[in-house]
TIDODREN-233345 format. One record per residue (C-alpha): residue number from 1; x, y, z; residue in one letter. Coordinates in steps of 0.05 Angstrom, whole numbers. Layout:
n_xx_yy_zz_res
NUM_X_Y_Z_a
...
This chain:
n_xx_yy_zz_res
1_1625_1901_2232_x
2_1698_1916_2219_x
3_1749_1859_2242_x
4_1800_1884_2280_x
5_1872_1868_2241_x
6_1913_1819_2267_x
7_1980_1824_2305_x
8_2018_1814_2241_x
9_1984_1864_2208_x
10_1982_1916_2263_x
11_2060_1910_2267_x
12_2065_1914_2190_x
13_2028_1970_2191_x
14_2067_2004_2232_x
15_2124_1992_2182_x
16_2113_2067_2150_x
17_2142_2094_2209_x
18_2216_2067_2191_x
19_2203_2107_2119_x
20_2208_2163_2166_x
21_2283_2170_2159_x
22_2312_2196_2097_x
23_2332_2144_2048_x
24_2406_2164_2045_x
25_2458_2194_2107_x
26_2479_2239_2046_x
27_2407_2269_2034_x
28_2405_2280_2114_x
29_2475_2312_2116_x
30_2466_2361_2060_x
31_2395_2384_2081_x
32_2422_2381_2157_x
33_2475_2430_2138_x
34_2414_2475_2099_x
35_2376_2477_2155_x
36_2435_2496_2204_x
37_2449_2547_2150_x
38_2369_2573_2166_x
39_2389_2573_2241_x
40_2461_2623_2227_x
41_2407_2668_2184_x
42_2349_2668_2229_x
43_2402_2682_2289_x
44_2436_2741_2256_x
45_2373_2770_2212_x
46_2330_2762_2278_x
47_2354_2756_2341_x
48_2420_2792_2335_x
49_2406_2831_2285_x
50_2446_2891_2322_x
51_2506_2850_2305_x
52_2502_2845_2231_x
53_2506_2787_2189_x
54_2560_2821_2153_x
55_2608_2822_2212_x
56_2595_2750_2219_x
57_2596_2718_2158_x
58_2650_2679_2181_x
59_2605_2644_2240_x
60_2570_2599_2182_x
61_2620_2559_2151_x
62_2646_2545_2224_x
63_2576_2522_2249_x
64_2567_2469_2183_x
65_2640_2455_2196_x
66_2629_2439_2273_x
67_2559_2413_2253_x
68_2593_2359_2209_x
69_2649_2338_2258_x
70_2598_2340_2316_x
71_2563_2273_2267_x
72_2620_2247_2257_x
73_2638_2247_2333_x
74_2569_2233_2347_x
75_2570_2159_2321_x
76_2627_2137_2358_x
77_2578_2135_2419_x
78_2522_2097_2384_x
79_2522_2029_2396_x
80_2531_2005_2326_x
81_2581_2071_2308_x
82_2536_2082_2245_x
83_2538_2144_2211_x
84_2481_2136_2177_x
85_2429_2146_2245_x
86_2482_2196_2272_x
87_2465_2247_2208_x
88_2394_2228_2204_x
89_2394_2246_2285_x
90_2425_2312_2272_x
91_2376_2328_2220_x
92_2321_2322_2255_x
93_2355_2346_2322_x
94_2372_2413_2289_x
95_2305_2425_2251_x
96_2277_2434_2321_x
97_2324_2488_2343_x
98_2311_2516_2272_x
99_2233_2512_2271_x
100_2229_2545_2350_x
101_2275_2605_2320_x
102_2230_2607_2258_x
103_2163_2608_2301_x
104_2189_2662_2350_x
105_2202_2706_2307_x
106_2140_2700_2273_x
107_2097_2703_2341_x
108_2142_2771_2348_x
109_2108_2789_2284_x
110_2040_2764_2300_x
111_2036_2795_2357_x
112_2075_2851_2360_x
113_2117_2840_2417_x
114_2196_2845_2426_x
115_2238_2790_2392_x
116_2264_2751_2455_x
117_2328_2719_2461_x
118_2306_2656_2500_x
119_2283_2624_2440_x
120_2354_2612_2426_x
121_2372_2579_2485_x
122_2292_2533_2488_x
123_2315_2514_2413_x
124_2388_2494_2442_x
125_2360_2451_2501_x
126_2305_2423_2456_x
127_2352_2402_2409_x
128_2391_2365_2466_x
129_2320_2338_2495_x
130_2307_2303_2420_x
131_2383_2277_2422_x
132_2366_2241_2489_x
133_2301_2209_2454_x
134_2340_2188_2397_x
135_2397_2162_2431_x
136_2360_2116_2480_x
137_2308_2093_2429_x
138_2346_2080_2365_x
139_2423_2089_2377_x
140_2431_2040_2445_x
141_2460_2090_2492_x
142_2430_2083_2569_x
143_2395_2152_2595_x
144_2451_2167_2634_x
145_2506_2168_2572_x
146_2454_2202_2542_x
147_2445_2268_2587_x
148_2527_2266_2580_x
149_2529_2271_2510_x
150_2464_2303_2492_x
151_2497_2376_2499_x
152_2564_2367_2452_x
153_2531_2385_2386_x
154_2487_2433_2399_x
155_2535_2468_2440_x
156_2587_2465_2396_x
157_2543_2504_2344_x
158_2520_2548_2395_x
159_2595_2567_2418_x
160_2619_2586_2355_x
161_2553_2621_2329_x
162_2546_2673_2381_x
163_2602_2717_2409_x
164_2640_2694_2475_x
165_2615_2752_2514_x
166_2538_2740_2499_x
167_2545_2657_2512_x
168_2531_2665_2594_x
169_2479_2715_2585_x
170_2438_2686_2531_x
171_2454_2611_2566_x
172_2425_2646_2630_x
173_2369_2672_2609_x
174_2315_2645_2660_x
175_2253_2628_2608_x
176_2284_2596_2556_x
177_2320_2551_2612_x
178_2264_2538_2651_x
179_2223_2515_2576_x
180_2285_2472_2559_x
181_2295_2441_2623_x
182_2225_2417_2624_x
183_2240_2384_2551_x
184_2296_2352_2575_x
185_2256_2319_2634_x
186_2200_2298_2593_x
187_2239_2264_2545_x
188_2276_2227_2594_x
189_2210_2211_2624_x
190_2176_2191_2560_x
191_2245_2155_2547_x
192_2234_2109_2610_x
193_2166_2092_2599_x
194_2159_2071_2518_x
195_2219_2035_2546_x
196_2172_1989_2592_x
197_2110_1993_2542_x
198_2126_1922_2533_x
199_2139_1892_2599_x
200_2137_1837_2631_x
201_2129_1805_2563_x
202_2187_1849_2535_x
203_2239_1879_2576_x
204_2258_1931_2533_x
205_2223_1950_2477_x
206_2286_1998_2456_x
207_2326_1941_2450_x
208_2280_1911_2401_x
209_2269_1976_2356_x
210_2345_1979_2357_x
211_2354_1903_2343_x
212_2309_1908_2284_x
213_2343_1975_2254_x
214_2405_1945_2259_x
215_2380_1881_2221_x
216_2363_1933_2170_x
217_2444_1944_2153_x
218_2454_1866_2151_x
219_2470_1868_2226_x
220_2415_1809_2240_x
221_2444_1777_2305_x
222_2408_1817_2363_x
223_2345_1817_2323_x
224_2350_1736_2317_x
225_2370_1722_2384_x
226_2317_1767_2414_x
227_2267_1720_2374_x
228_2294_1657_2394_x
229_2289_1670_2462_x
230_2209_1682_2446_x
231_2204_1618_2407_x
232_2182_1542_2418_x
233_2198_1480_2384_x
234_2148_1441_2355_x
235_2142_1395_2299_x
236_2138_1415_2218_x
237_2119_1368_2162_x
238_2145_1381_2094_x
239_2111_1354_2027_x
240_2144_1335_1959_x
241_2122_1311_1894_x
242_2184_1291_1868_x
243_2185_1275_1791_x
244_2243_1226_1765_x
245_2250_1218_1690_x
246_2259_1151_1653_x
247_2328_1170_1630_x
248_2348_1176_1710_x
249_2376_1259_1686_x
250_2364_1321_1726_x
251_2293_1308_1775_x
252_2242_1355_1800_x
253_2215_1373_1853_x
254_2144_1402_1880_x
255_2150_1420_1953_x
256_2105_1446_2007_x
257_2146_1472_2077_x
258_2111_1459_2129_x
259_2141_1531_2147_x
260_2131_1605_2122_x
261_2174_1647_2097_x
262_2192_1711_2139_x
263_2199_1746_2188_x
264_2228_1794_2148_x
265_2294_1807_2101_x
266_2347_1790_2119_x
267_2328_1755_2189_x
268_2316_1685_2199_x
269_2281_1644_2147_x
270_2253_1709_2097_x
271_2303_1680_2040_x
272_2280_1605_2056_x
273_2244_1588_1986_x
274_2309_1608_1946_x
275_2349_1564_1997_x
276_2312_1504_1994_x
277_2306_1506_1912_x
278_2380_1513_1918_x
279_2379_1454_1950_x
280_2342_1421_1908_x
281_2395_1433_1849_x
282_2360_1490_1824_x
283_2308_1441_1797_x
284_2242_1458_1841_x
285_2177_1491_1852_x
286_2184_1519_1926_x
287_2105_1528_1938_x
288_2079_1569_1985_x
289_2036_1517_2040_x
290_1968_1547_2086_x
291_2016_1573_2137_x
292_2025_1636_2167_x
293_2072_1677_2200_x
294_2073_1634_2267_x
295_2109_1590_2230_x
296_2169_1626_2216_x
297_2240_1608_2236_x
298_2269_1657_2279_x
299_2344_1647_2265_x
300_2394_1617_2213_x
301_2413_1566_2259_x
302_2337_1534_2256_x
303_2341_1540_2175_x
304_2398_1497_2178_x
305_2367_1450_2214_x
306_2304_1448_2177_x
307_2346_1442_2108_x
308_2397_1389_2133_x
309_2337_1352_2159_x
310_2305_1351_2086_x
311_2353_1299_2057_x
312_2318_1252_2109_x
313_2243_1254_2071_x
314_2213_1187_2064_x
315_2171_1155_2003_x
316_2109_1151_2014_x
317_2081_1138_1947_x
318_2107_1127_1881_x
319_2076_1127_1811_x
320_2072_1140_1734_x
321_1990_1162_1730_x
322_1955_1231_1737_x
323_1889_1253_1732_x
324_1882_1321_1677_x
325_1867_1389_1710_x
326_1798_1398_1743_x
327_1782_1473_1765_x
328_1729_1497_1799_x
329_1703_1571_1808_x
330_1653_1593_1862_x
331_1645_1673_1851_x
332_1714_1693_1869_x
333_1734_1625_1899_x
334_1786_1588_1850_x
335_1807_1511_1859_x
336_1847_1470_1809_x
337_1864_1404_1830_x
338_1911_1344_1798_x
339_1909_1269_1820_x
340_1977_1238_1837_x
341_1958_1168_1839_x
342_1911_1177_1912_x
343_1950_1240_1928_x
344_1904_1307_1918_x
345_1946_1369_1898_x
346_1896_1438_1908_x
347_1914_1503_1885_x
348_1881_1554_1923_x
349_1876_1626_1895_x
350_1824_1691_1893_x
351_1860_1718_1837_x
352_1848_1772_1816_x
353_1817_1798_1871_x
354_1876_1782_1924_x
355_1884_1759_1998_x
356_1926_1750_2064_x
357_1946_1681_2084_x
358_1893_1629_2077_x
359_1885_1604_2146_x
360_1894_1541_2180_x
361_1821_1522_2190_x
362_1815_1522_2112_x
363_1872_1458_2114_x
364_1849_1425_2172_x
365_1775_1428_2144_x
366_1795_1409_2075_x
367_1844_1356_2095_x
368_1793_1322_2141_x
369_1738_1324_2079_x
370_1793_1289_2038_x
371_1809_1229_2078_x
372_1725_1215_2089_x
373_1734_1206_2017_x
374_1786_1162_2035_x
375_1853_1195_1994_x
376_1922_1189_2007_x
377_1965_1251_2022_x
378_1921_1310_2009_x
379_1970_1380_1985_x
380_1946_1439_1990_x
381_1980_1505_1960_x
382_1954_1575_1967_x
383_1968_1609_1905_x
384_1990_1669_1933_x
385_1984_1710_1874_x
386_1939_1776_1877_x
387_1954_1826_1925_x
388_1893_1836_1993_x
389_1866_1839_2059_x
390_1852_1773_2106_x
391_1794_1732_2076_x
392_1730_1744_2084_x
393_1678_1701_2114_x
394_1631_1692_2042_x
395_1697_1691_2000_x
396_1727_1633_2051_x
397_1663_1593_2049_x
398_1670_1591_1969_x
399_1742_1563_1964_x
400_1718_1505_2015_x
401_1667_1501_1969_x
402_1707_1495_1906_x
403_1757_1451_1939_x
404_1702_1404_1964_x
405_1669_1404_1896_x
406_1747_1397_1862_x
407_1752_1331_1901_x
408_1704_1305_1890_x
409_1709_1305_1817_x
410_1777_1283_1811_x
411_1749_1217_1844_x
412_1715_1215_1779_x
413_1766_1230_1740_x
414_1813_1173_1699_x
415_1889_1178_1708_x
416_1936_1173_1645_x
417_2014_1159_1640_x
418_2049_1231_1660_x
419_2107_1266_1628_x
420_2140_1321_1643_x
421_2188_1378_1632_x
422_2217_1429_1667_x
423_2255_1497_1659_x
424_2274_1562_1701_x
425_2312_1618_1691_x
426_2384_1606_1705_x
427_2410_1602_1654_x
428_2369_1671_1625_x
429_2400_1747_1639_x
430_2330_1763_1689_x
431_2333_1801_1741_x
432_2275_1857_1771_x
433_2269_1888_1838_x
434_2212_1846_1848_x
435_2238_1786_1839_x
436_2275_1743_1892_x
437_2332_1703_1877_x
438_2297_1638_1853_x
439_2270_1672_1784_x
440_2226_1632_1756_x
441_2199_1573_1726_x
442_2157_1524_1675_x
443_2133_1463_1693_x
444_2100_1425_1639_x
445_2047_1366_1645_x
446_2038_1324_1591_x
447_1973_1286_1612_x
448_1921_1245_1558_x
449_1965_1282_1502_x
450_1949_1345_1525_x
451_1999_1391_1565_x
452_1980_1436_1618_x
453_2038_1489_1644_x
454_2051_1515_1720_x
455_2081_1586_1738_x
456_2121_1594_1794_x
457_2160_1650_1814_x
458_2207_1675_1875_x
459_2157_1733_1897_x
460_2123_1762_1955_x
461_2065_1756_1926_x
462_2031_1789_1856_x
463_2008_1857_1830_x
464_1934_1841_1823_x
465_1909_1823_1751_x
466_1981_1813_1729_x
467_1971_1731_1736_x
468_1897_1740_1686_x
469_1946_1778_1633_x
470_2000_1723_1628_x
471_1946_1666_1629_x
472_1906_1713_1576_x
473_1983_1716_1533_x
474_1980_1646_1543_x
475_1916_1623_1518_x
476_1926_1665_1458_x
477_1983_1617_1435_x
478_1931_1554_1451_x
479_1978_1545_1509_x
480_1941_1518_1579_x
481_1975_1560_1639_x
482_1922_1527_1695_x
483_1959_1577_1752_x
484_2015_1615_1777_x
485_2039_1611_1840_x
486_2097_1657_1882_x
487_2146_1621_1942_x
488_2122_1693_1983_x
489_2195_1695_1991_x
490_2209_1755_2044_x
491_2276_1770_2014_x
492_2287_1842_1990_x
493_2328_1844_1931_x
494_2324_1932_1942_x
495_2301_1962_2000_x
496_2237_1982_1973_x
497_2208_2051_2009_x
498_2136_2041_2008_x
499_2084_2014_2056_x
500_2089_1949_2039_x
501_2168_1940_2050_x
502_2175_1897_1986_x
503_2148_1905_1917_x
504_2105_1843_1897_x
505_2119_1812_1827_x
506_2086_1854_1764_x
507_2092_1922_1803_x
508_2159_1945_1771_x
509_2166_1891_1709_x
510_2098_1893_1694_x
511_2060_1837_1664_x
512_2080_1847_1592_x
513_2155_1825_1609_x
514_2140_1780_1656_x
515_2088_1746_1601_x
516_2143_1746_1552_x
517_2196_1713_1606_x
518_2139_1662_1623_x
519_2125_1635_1557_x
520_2206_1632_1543_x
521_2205_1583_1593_x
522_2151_1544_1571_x
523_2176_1535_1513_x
524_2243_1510_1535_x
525_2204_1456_1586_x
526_2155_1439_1527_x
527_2226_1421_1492_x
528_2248_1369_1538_x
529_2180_1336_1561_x
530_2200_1259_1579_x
531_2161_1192_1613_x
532_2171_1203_1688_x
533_2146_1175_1753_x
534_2129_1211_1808_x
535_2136_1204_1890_x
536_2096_1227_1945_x
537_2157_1247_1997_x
538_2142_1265_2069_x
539_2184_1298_2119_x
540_2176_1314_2200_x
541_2228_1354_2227_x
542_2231_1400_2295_x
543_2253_1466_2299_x
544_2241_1530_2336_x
545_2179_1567_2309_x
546_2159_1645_2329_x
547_2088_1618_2337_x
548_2037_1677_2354_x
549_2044_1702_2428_x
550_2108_1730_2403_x
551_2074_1784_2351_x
552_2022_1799_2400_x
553_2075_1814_2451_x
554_2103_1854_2396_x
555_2042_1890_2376_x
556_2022_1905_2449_x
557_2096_1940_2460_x
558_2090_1984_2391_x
559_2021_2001_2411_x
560_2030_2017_2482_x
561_2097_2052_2456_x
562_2065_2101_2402_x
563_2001_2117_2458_x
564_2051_2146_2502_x
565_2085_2189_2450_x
566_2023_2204_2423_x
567_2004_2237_2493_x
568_2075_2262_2501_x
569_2073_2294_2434_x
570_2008_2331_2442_x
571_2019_2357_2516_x
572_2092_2378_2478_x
573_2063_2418_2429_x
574_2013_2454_2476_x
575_2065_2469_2524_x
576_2118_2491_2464_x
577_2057_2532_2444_x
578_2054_2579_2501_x
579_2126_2601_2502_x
580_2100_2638_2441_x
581_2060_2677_2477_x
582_2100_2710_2526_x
């Protein structure tokens, strides 16, 4: 049987919808005033045909001339006085008065009947219906400022396409008012009720659409203050291995947040991984911990907290001995494990067949099989480095397999002096659409005179089979790469247009480059390989955390919302449908 997706999934699936839109305001105004241009030709070919096009030639560059300062007026009464949704709006707005012209005169045609006028008027008032949708859902104007400024554009086109002594007749005209009336009711009707899809756990599930649209333009404020007020504070533990050199130069750092990064670019902590390498001097491995998206930090004010509060880690451990590499596969299931004095570190990874967040049971029942073996700190990354769906049942029961059967070799296992060394790439001309702003980096164990290499890199995630190829380009060179790991860093260097919302590392480089890139690096932190020690830092910290009810109350709203225009939609079409007719 087919598990149902979770919250965070159902909401991120929902994500296509905001591809909806055109990409630029420019694409909507030029194709808005095409479309308008349809409308004057449809009108004067169709309708009025009596009239002549000829004679009226003039009528079309005043309707794209109105048409363009009706936008222009039109997002002075948006709430955020964006252009941008005020020509997308109008795009959509007047391909509805376009499409009923369009479809009455070929029902005319069909069926052999007179073309009637009232088609002109039902594609007028349905225009001004869709305005009222679009202005209460998306642009933050109440329903009553919406009925008062849901007539000015298409009005405005209407007054100076047809002739002053036809406007009260054809504006009259009985069935086209009665059809358009009715649209305007039923979309202040649906309007109220996706409005209240959430409730009582949302007030206003507008105001949350329009919060997150507006975070879209950089505007992040409503959209992080509507998620504080839905988060908790609780406790969050942060891991380090930090690495010191002999010569006391530049140190190293391995950390685990005990926090995810997200909820999305550019809100709250999506960007988190780049800011705490940053504040680690640029000289870090931000890993990504089993955590999921409860554990975000809803605002910039709790990421300041959380980083300020980093400076206060404690030493737990310290010392100079490691155990080499042990990995263990079980079928798809990949472990590799190093010993830090007592201190387990587990890489976790299905590569490359791909999955969602490892869960939390996965931690809590490794962890707990750790410390009956009586180790120290047990850390625990997942990989996060092929792209898939939530794992499965058989594929979850393997990795606690392999990690059981990982620790309990390393027990086995004899430690040996450690050196290391360490390079990234800033001070290298990289930059890719699907990379974040951390780049990425070498780090380079030299354990029992061998040396083993880590990958990290600022990415949401990994284009499957791209982390075999590097390790493959690797190997070639008798070079040991025992994993790659991405930060899942939510940041959005582009706005990418796909399903997804980002592009995970590999899609757009490709693994060629970024094998080329990688083993640049390793070369440079093969160069400066040095006797260090190492410490086992732990941090506790509180901070707000979005925790889980919040995406189910989210989910619920988008779900309940899309129902009712689903319903909406359909009884709209079937009653659009028999206008046709008559």
């Amino acid at each position: 049987m087919e598990k149902d997706p979770d919250d965070v999934s159902k909401i991120h699936n929902r994500f296509s919808l905001t591809l909806v839109n055109p990409s630029s305001h420019y694409f909507s105004l030029v194709v808005s005033l095409l479309v308008s241009s349809v409308t004057v030709l449809s009108i004067y070919f169709g309708y009025l045909s009596d009239l002549g096009f000829v004679e009226n030639w003039y009528r079309l560059p005043l309707v794209l001339s109105v048409l363009f300062l009706t936008q222009l007026l039109d997002s002075r009464f948006s709430k955020k006085k964006e252009f941008s949704k005020s020509f997308h709006s109008s795009l959509f707005g007047n391909m509805l008065w376009t499409v009923t012209l369009l479809m009455g005169i070929l029902s005319s045609v069909v069926l052999s009947k007179e073309l009637d006028l009232f088609f002109v008027t039902f594609g007028l008032l349905l225009f001004a219906s869709f305005r009222i949708g679009i202005y209460t859902t998306t642009l933050g104007a109440s329903l009553k400022k919406a009925w008062a400024i849901c007539f000015i554009q298409p009005l405005a086109m209407f007054f100076v396409l047809i002739p002053q002594d036809m406007w009260f007749s054809i504006l009259s005209e009985p069935v086209g008012l009665g059809y358009g009336i009715s649209f305007l009711i039923i979309a202040s009707v649906w309007s109220v009720l996706t409005d209240r899809a959430g409730r009582p756990e949302m007030e206003s599930t507008h105001r949350t659409i329009q919060a997150y649209l507006a975070s879209q333009g950089n505007d992040f404020e409503d959209a992080e203050k509507l998620m504080e007020q839905h988060s908790s504070e609780t406790k969050v533990s942060t891991s380090q291995i930090k690495f010191s050199p002999h010569d006391n130069k530049k140190e190293f750092k391995m950390i685990l947040p005990g926090i995810h990064p997200g909820p999305y670019h550019p809100v709250g902590g999506s960007n988190i991984p780049y800011l705490i390498y940053k504040n680690s001097s640029s000289s870090a491995m931000v890993l990504h911990s089993i955590s999921d998206h409860a554990l975000n930090l809803p605002s910039r004010k709790e990421v300041d907290k959380y980083l300020k509060n980093l400076d206060s880690s404690k030493v737990k451990e310290e010392g100079m001995r490691c155990t080499e590499p042990v990995t263990v596969q079980i079928n798809k299931s990949r472990v590799t494990g190093l010993l830090f004095g007592n201190n387990p570190l587990l890489f976790l990874s299905l590569s490359p067949h791909g999955m969602e967040d490892i869960p939390s049971y996965m931690r809590t029942e490794i962890t707990q099989y750790a410390k009956n073996r009586n180790y120290g700190k047990t850390m625990i990354v997942d990989c996060h480095n092929a792209m898939g769906e939530e794992i499965s049942k058989e594929d979850g029961q393997d990795m606690l397999k392999a990690a059981k059967s990982c620790l309990d070799s390393l027990i086995t296992r004899d430690s040996f002096q450690i050196e290391f060394g360490y390079a990234n790439t800033e001070d290298m001309d990289v930059w890719t659409e699907d990379l974040g702003m951390g780049g990425l980096g070498i780090l380079c164990l030299k354990i029992n005179e061998k040396k083993y290499f880590l990958g990290w890199a600022d990415a949401n995630n990994m284009e499957n089979g791209v982390r075999e190829k590097i390790v493959d380009t690797f190997a070639k060179r008798d070079y040991h790469l025992i994993e790659i790991c991405t930060s899942d860093t939510h940041y959005a260097p582009v706005k990418a247009r796909n399903r997804n919302g980002y592009y995970q590392l590999g899609l757009i480089t490709g693994a060629d480059k970024l094998s080329k890139w990688f083993f640049e690096i390793a070369r440079n932190a093969e160069a400066q390989v040095k006797p260090t020690k190492f410490e086992i830092l732990e941090n506790e910290t509180k901070v707000k955390v979005m925790g889980q009810s919040i995406y189910q109350d989210y989910s619920k709203a988008l779900d309940n919302s899309l129902k009712i225009t689903k319903g909406f939609v359909i009884g709209g079409v079937i009653f659009f449908a028999t206008s046709l007719f008559l």
